[in-house]
C-alpha positions in Angstrom: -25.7 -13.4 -30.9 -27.4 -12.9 -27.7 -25.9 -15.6 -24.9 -28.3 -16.5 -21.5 -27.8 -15.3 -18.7 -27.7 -18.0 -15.4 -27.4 -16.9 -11.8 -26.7 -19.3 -9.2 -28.7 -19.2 -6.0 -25.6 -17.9 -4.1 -25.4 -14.7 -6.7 -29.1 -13.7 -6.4 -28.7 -13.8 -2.7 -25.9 -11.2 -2.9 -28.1 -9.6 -5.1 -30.4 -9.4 -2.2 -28.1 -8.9 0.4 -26.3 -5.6 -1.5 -30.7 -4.3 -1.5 -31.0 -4.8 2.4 -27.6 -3.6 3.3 -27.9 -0.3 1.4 -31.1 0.2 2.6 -30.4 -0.4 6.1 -27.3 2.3 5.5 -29.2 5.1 3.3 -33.4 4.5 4.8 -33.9 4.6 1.2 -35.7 1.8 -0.4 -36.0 2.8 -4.4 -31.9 3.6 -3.5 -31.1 0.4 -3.0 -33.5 -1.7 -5.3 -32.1 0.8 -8.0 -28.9 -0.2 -7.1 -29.6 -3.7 -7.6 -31.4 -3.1 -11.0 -28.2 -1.2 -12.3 -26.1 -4.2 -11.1 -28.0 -6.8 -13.3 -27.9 -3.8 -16.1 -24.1 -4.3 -15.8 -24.7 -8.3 -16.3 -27.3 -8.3 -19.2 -24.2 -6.5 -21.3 -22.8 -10.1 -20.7 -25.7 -11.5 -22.7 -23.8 -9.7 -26.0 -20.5 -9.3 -24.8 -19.5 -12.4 -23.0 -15.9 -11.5 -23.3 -16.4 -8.0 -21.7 -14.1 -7.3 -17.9 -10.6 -7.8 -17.3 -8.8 -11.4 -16.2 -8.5 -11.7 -12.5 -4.4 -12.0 -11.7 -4.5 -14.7 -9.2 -3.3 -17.6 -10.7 -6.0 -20.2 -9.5 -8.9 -18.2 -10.9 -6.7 -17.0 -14.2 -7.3 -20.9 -15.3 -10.3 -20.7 -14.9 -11.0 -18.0 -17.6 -12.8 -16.0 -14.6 -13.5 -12.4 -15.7 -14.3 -9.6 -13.8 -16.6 -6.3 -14.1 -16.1 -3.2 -11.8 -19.7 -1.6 -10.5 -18.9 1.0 -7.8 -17.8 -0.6 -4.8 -18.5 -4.1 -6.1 -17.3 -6.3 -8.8 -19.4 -8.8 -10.6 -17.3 -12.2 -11.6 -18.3 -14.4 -14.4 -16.8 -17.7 -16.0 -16.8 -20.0 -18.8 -15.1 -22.8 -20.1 -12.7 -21.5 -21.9 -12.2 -24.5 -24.7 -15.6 -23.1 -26.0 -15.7 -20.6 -28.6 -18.9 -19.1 -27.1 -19.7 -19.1 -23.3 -21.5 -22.9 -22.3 -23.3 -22.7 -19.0 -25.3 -25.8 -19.6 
């Protein structure tokens, strides 16, 4: 089963801000919006493997069933309730 995929406005202007800052540090444009593509290859795998990262260990976040995925120097979070048998974003 394939779940959707939401990103809030503050997450696809990360998105955006990761694309300017690495090409303000490399001069390379394709770097940096291939950079960004590769990022939200990492987060489609969450469309069939909602489950997929390690638990966060601060408590707070634990609770809230937050997961996290490692990408290079940045990690991706994602959450759902976790009283749902499948991911509910609606």
């Amino acid at each position: 089963m394939r779940f959707e995929i939401f990103y809030k406005t503050t997450a696809l202007k990360d998105l955006e801000d990761i694309s300017v800052f690495l090409f303000k540090k490399t001069g390379f444009a394709n770097f940096a919006k291939n950079y960004v593509e590769s990022i939200k290859n990492k987060i489609e795998i969450l469309s069939f493997f909602p489950e997929i990262g390690y638990r966060v260990e601060d408590k707070e976040l634990s609770s809230k069933n937050l997961r996290c995925l490692p990408l290079g120097e940045y990690v991706i979070f994602h959450i759902w309730h976790s009283k749902k048998s499948s991911p509910n974003f609606q």
